[in-house]
ZAMARGU-4260 file (C-alpha; in steps of 0.2 Angstrom, whole numbers, plus 5000, padded with zeros to 4 digits):
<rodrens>
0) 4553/5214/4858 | 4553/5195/4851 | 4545/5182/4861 | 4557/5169/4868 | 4557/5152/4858
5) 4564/5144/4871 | 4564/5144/4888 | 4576/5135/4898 | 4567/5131/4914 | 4550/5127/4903
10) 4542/5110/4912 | 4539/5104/4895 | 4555/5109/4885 | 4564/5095/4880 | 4579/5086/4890
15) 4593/5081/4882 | 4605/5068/4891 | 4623/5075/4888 | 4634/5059/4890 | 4621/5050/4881
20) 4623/5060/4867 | 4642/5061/4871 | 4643/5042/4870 | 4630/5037/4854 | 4627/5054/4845
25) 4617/5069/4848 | 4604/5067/4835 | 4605/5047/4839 | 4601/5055/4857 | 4587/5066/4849
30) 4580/5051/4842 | 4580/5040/4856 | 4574/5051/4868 | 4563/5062/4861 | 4553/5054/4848
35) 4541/5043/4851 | 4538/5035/4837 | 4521/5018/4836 | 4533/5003/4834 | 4536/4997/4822
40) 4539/5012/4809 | 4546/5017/4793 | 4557/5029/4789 | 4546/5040/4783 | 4534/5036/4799
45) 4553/5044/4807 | 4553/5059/4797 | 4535/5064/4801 | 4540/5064/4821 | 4559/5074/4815
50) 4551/5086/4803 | 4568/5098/4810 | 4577/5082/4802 | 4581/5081/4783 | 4577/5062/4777
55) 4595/5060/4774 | 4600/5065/4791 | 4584/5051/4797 | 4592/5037/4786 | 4610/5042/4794
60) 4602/5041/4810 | 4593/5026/4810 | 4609/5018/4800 | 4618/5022/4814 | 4607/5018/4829
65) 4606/4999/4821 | 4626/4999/4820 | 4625/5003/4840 | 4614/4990/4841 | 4598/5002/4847
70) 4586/4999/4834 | 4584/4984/4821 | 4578/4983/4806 | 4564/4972/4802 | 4562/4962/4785
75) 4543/4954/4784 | 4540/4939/4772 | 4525/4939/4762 | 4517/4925/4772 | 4519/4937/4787
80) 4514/4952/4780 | 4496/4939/4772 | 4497/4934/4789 | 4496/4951/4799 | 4484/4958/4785
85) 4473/4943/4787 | 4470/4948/4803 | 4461/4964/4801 | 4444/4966/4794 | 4442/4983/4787
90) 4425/4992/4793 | 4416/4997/4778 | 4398/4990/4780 | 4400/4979/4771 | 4398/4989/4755
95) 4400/4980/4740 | 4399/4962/4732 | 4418/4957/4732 | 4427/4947/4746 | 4444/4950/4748
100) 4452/4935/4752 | 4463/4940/4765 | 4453/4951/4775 | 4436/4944/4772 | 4431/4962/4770
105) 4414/4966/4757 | 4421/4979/4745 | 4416/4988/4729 | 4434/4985/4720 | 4445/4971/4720
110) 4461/4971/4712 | 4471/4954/4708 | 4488/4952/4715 | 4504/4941/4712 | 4505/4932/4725
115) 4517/4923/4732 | 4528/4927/4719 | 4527/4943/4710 | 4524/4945/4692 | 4542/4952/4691
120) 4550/4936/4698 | 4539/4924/4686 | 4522/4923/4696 | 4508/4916/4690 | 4495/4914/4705
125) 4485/4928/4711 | 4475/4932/4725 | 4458/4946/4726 | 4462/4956/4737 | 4453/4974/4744
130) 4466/4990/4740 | 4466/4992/4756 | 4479/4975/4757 | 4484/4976/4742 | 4493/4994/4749
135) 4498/4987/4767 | 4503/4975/4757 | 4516/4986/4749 | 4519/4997/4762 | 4527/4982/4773
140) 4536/4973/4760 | 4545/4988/4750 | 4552/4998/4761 | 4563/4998/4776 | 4557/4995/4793
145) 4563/4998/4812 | 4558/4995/4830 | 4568/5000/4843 | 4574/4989/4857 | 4569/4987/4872
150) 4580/4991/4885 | 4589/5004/4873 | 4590/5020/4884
</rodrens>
């Protein structure tokens, strides 16, 4: 006999709002209220939380859960993104004889960045800043990002 893999009546199974899902979608509904996801995220930060969901069917949700006005998507400029890396000061001991210029963290390697204009767009100024910025860096500014509302559900 096969085990059951879901049990109706299970405390923790998970509950799905029928005329929510009537009204904006059921994997809209999944989304919403069954994810919960440390805002903001990334649509690959989503796909981690639906790994039932293909990252097609993610980026079709999320699409669709900002034409309903759910979620919105978020566009950081690079002063934000110095700003939000600036704050942090990465815990390595210390270790190392370069400053970063954003974080003020001691490191071994420092890499040189274009900033505020990348390379690509005819900068000439860089900044010495830790990998561990530079990538944060990247990760904010090159790919899409989400919160969801307040108020949504």
């Amino acid at each position: 006999m096969n085990p059951r893999l879901f049990i109706l009546n299970e405390p923790t199974a998970p509950r799905l709002n029928p005329a929510l899902a009537c009204e904006i979608g059921l994997n809209e509904t999944i989304f919403l209220t069954l994810v919960n996801i440390p805002q903001p995220f990334k649509t690959i930060d989503a796909c981690r939380y639906l790994p039932f969901f293909s990252k097609s069917t993610v980026h079709r949700t999320l699409i669709s859960l900002i034409d309903k006005g759910y979620i919105e998507q978020i566009a950081f400029t690079s002063g934000e993104i110095k700003t939000l890396l600036s704050d942090r000061h990465y815990n390595l001991n210390d270790f190392g004889a370069c400053v970063c210029e954003w974080c003020q963290s001691r490191v071994l390697v420092i890499q040189d960045h274009h900033y505020p204009v990348p390379r690509g767009a005819g900068g000439v100024d860089t900044v010495k800043i830790c990998p561990n910025c530079h990538a944060g860096y990247h990760y904010l500014k090159d790919s899409e990002t989400f919160k969801i509302l307040g108020g949504a559900i």
